[in-house]
N, C-alpha and C positions, 0 to 999 in steps of 0.2 A: 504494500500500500504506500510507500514512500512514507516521508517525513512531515506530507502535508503542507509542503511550503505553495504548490501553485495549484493543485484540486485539495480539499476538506476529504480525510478520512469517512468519514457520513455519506459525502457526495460519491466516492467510489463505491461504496460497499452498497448503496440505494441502487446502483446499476448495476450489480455484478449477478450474474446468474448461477446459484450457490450447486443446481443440478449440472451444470457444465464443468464445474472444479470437480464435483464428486465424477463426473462421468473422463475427465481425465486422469484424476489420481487413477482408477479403475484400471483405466489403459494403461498407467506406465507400472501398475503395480503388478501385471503379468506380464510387462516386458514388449507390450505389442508396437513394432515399430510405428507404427502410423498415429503414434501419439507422441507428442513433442515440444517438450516446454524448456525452454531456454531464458534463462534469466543472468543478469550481469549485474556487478554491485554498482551502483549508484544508478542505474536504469531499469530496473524490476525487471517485470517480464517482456522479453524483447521479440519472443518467438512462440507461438501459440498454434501446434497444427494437430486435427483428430478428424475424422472422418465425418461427413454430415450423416445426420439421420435422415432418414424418407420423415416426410410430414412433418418436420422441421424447420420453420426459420431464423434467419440469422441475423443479427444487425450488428459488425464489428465497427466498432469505435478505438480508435489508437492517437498515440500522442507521435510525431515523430523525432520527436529531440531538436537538440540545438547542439550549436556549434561545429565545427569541420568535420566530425563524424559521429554524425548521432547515426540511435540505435540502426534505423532504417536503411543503412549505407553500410552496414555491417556483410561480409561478404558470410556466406554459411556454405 
C-alpha cells in the first residue's frame, strides 16, 4: 500500500478487489506459472498477470511512476 504520501491508504484498499488477491495468492501458492506478481521496494506492485475468468470483468487502474525509469519502463 505504500507510505500514503500521494493516494490515502483508505483510498486504495476502497478499490482493491480482496477476491483477486485471494485468487492470486491461490495461483502462486501451487506454483502455476500464469500467475505473476512482481513487486520492487519503493514501487509496490509493478507487475500483476493471472488468467481472466469467462464472465468476468476487468477494470485495471495503475500508476506509472516518475522519473527516468519508472516502474513501466522496466524491461521483464
Amino acid at each position: 500500500m505504500g507510505a500514503g504520501f500521494e493516494f490515502k491508504r483508505e483510498l486504495l484498499e476502497g478499490v482493491q478487489d480482496k477476491s483477486l488477491v485471494e485468487i492470486m495468492a491461490d495461483g502462486r501458492a501451487v506454483n502455476n506459472s500464469e500467475f505473476e506478481l512482481v513487486d520492487q521496494k519503493k514501487g509496490g506492485v509493478v507487475r500483476w498477470v493471472q488468467p481472466p475468468e469467462t464472465g468476468r470483468d476487468y477494470f485495471v487502474i495503475g500508476d506509472p511512476g516518475q522519473g527516468l525509469r519508472p516502474p513501466a519502463m522496466r524491461p521483464w
